[in-house]
Every structure is written in structure tokens, then in C-alpha cells.
C-alpha positions in Angstrom: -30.4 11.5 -50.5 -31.2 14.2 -53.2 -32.0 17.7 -51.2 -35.3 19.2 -52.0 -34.5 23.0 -52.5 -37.1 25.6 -52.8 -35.9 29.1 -54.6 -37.8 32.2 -54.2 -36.4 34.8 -57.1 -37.0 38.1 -54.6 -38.4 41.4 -55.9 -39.1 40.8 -60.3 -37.6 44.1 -60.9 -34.2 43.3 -59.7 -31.4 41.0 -60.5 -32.6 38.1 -58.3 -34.5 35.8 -61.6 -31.6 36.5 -63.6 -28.9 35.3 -61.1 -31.1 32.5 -60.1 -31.1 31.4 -63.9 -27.6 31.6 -64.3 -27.3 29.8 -60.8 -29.6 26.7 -62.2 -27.9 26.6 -65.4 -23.9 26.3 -63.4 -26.0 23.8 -61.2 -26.9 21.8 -63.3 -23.7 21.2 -65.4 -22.2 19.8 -62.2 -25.5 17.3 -61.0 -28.1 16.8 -62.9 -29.3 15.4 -60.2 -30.4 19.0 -58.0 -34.0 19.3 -57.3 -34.8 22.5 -57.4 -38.3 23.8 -57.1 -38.8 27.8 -57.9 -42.2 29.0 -56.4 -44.2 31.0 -59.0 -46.8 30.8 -61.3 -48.2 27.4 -61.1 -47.2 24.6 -63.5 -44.3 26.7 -65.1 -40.9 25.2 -65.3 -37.9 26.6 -63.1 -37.0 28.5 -66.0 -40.0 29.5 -67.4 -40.8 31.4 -63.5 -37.8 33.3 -63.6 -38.0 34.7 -67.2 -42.3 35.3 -66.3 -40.6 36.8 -63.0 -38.0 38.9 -65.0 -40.4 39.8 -67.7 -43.1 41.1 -65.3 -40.8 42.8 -63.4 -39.5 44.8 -66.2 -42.7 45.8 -67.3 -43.7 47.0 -64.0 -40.9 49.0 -62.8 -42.3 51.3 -61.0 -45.2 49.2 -59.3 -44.0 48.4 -55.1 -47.0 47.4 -54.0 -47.0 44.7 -56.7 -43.3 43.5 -56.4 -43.5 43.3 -52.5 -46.9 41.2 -52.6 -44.5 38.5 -55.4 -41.7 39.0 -53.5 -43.6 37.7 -50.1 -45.8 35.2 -51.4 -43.6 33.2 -53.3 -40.9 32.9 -49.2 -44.9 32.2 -48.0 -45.3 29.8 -50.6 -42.1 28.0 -49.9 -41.7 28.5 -46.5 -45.6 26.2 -45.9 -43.7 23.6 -48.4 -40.8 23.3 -46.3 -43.2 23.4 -43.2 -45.2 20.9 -44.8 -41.8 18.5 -44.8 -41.7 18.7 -48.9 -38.6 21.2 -49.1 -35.7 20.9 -47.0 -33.7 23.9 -47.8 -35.3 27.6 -49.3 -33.0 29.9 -51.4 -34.1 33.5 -51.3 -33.2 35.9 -53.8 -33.1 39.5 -52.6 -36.0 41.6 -52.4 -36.7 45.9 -51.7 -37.9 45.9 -48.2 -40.0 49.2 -48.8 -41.7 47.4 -51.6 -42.3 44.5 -49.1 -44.0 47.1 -46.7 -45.6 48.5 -49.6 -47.9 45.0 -49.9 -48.4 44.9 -46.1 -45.5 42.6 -44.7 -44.0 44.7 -42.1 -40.8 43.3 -41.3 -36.7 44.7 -41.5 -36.1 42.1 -43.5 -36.4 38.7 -44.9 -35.1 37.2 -41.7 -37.8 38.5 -39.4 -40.5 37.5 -41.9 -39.5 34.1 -41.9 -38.6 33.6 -38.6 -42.5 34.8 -37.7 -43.5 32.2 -40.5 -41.7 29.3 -39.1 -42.8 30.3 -35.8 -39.5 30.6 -34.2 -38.9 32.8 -31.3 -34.7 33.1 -31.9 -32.8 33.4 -35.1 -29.4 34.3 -36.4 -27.4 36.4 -39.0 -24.6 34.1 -39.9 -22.9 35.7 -43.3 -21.0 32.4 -44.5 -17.5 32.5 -47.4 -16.6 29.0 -47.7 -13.6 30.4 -49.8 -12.5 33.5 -49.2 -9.9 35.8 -51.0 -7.2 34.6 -48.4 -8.4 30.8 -49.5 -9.5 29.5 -45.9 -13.5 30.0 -45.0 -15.2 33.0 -42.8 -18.1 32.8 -40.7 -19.1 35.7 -38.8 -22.8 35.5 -37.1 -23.9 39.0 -36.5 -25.0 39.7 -32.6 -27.2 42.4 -33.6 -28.2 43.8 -37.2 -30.3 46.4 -38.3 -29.5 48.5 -35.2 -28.7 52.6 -35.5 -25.3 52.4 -33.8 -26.0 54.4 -30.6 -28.4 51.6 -29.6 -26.0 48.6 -29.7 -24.6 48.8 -26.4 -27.8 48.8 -24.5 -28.7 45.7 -26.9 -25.7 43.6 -26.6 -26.6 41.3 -23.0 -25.2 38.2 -21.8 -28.7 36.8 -22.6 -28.1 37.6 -26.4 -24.5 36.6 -26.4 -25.1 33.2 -24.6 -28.5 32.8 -27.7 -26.4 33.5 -30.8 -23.2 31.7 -29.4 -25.5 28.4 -28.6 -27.1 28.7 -32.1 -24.1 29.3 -33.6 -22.6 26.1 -31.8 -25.5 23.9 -33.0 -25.9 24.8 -36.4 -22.0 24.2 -36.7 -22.4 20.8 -35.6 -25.7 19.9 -36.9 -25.1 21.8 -40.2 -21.3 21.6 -41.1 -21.0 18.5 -39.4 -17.7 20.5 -37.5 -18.2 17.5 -34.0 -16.8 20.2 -31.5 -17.2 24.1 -32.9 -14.8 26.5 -31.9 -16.2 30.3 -31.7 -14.6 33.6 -31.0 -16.5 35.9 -29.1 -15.8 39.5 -30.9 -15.7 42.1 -28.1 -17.5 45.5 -28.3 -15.2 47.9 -27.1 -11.7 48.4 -29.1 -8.7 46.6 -27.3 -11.6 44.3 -25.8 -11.7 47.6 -23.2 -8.2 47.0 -22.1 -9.3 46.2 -18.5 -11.7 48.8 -18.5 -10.0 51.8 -19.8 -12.3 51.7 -22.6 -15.7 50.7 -21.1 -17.1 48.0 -19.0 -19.0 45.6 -21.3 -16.7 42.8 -21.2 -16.2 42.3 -17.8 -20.1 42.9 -17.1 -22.0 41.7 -20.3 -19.3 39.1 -21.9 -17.6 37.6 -18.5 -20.8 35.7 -17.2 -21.9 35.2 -21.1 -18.8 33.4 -21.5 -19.1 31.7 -18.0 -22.3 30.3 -18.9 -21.3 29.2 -22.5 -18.8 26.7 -21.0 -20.5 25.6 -18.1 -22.6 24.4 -21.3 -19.5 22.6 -23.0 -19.4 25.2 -25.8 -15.9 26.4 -26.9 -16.2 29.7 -27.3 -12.9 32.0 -26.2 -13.4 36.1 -26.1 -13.4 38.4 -25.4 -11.3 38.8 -28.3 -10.4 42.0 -29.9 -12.0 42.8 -33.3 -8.5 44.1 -34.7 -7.5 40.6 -33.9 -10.4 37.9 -33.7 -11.5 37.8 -37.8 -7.8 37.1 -38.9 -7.3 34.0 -36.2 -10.7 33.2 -37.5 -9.1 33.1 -41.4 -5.8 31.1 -39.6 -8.6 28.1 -38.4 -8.3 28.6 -35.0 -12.3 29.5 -34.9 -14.4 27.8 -37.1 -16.7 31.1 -36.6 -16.8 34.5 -34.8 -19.8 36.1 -33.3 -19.7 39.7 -33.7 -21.6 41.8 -31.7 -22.6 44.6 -34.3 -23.6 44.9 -37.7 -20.6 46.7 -39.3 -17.9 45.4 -37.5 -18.5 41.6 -38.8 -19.6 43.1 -42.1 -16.9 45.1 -42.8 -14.5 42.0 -42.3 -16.4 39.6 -44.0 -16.8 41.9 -46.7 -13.3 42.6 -47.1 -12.7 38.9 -48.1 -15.4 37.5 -49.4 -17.0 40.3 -51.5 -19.6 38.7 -54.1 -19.1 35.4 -52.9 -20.9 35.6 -49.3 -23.8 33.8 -48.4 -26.2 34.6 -45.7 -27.8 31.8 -43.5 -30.4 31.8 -41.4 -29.7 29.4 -38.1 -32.8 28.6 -36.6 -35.3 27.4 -38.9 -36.6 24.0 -39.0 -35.2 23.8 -42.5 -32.4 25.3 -44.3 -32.2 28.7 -45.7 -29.2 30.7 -47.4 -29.4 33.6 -49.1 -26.8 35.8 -51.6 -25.2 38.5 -49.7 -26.3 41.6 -51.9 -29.0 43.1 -53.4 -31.5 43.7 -55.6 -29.2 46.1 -58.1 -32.3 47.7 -60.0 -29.7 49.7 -62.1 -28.5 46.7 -63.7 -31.1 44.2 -63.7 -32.1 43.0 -67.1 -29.0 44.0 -68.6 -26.8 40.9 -68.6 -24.0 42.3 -66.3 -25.3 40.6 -62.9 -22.5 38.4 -61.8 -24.3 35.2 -60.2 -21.6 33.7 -58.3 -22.9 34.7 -55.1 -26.3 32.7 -55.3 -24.7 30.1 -57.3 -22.8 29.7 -53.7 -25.9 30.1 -51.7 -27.9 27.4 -54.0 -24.6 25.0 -53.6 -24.2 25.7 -49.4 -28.1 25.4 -49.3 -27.9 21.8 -51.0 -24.5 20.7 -49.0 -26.4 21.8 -45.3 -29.2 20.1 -46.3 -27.6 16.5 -46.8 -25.8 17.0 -43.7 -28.5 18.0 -41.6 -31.7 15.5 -43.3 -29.3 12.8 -44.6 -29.6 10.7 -41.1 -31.8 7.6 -40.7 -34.3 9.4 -37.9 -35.2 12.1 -40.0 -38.4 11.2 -42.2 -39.2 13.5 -45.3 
């Protein structure tokens, strides 16, 4: 089976069509084979979209409104194709959020927005290295995202803990093809509260999370200390760790994976990946964007996708 990908560049004025490019062009000396379809003005070539993309963006720095509304209709665009059963797997480049609420699509991120278009109630924040600096992969699905900090506590539940653990689980087996996924369940408080000394989350919140997870028949051990849980995750004893805050799986990911990360959606009826930066206005156009992160989300999108599609019940 050859994967049918669908690429959305992200905001015109950033780096996103000339990493895309560069993505394409690395692609395609290793299989000629990719099918790659980049939403944009109709009847253009891939590369012909990206350098209109780039060339309009350029021209109209300054214009949000503009850049939000391309931005958004080109994930609308792909996200209907994939809907549709044309596209299995949608690359997004990265795109200004203000600009996006600029043209009217309210939403933190790109995430949300397609979440609402694929009309899915729960989705997850799973920042993916394959290859990391130490050599063995990091996954690290984020609990909560775009929180301020102070409300975090109130927002990590057992309710949330035992969704993103189950999605994580899934997508693991149905994505990576890993037959029995083993998470770690990154605890909130430092020392994992050192029976209570430190707070009561993990005997309140992640005890009858964790109950409930294996009465399931999901592997999932915590609550494991975050000074401890990323680098048994890097030794292969999890094949991912669910963190229950923004920073604290960033940070780690980060650390060892820094321009190489990928960011996938788990969720969607179809697959979705995502570079893990953005849209570096002060250096788009000028030839220094290093593409190695999308040329990773292009190659995980296209390696999910086979696993996931390439079985004889699914039709498309």
C-alpha cells in the first residue's frame, strides 16, 4: 500500500513552505513512490503551492487576517479529504495562532481545531523522537497543555488520566504496531508526594486512575516520579510516558530530541503529525530553516499510516 498524505504548509509568512519543500525534496530521493498531496491553490504542483505559499507570504508580512484564513483553509481543505477517505495521514506545518483568530477560527491551537473538524470529543498531545540524542525513542503524551500552571492540579482527574492513558495504549498498538504498550504514568507532585508529604494527588487522583487502567488490561505502572520516569522511558522499559503537565514532558522531551520531535495527534480517524516548532518569522525566506524536524513528521506520518490502513478490512 502507498499512503495518501495530505500536507498543509501553515502560516505563508513563516518557515513552514520552505521546510515542507526541503521535506519533499529528502522524501523523495528515498521513494519515489510517496504520495503527497499539498492543499493550495488548485491544479498547482506540490512545489509550485509551497513557493505561491512562500511568495505570498513574503509579500504580505504584515497581513494576519490573511495568513490565518490560508493557514485554516488549507487543515479544512485536507481534513474533508481525509474525512472523505482520500487521505490517510495530514502533515501540518506550523501556523501563528493570533493570525488564526485573526480570520475567525477560535481555537488554542491546531489540535482543538481539528479535533472539532473531525468531530471527535477526546484527543491527545503525544510529542513523538523516534531517535533521540541518547539513540533510543521518547514518547511523552502530554495530560494537559496549554494550561497557566496554577490550574493544573484542579485539571489533572482520574477521568483524564484513565482517557489519555487508553488513547495512548491504542494508538501504540494500532499505530506502532507495539502488541502490548507499556506506559509510565508521570506523577504530579515531586518524589510522586512521598506518601503524602508532598500533596495528595497520587493516592486520590492517580491510585483509582491506575486501578481502573488495569482492570482494563492496560500496562501502565506510576505513579512514577518525573526525576525518574523519562530516563526508564529512554532505557525501554516504557514504550511511552504520560505526563500530566505541559512543561514537565516538554522540558524532557526537549532535552533530547530538540529539532527532531514530532507532534501527533491520537484520536483522529486518520493520521496527523506535526513538526515540533514554530513558525520562525525572523528567518523565514532566508535559507537557514533546518527541515529535519518535518522531514521526520512527513516520514512518521507515512510509516503510521501503513501500519494503521495497510490491513485487508480497511477500504480506502
Amino acid at each position: 500500500m502507498v499512503p495518501r498524505l495530505a500536507l498543509t504548509p501553515g502560516d505563508p509568512r513563516g518557515i513552514g513552505p520552505e521546510v515542507a519543500r526541503l521535506a519533499l525534496d529528502h522524501l523523495r530521493t528515498r521513494d519515489a513512490n510517496v504520495d503527497i498531496t499539498v492543499f493550495g491553490p488548485d491544479g498547482a504542483a506540490p512545489d509550485e503551492v509551497l513557493e505561491i505559499f512562500q511568495a505570498q507570504g513574503i509579500s504580505r508580512a504584515s497581513d494576519d487576517a490573511w495568513s490565518g484564513d490560508v493557514a485554516g483553509s488549507s487543515i479544512e481543505q485536507a481534513v474533508k479529504a481525509a474525512l472523505r477517505g482520500e487521505i490517510h495521514g495530514v502533515i501540518t506545518g506550523p501556523l501563528h495562532k493570533p493570525s488564526l483568530h485573526q480570520s475567525g477560527r477560535i481555537f488554542p491551537g491546531q489540535t482543538e481545531m481539528l479535533a472539532e473538524l473531525a468531530g471527535v470529543a477526546r484527543v491527545g498531545m503525544l510529542m513523538v523522537a523516534e531517535r533521540t540524542r541518547l539513540g533510543s525513542p521518547l514518547r511523552v503524551l502530554l495530560g494537559t497543555t496549554h494550561l497557566p500552571l496554577r490550574l493544573v492540579p484542579d485539571a489533572v482527574t482520574s477521568e483524564l488520566l484513565i482517557e489519555q492513558a487508553t488513547l495512548l495504549s491504542q494508538a501504540l498498538h494500532s499505530d506502532w504496531g507495539i502488541k502490548s504498550p507499556s506506559l509510565g504514568i508521570c506523577a504530579l507532585n515531586p518524589h510522586a508526594s512521598d506518601d503524602g508529604l508532598f500533596g495528595d494527588e497520587e493516592e486520590r487522583i492517580y491510585g483509582p486512575a491506575l486501578e481502573a487502567l488495569h482492570a482494563e488490561g492496560i500496562r501502565a505502572k506510576g505513579p512514577v516520579s518525573a526525576d525518574t520516569v523519562f530516563s526508564r522511558a529512554l532505557t525501554g522499559e516504557f514504550d511511552a510516558v504520560l505526563a500530566p503537565y505541559h512543561d514537565v514532558g516538554m522540558a524532557a522531551f526537549k532535552t533530547v530530541s530538540f529539532g527532531t520531535g514530532v507532534n501527533v495527534t491520537l484520536g483522529l480517524p486518520f493520521i496527523r503529525t506535526s513538526p515540533d516548532h514554530g513558525t520562525a518569522f525572523d528567518i523565514a525566506g532566508s535559507g537557514a530553516a533546518d527541515p529535519t524536524s518535518m522531514i521526520e513528521a512527513v516520514s512518521l506520518a507515512h510509516r503510521l499510516a501503513i501500519t494503521r490502513f495497510d490491513t485487508p478490512s480497511v477500504n480506502v
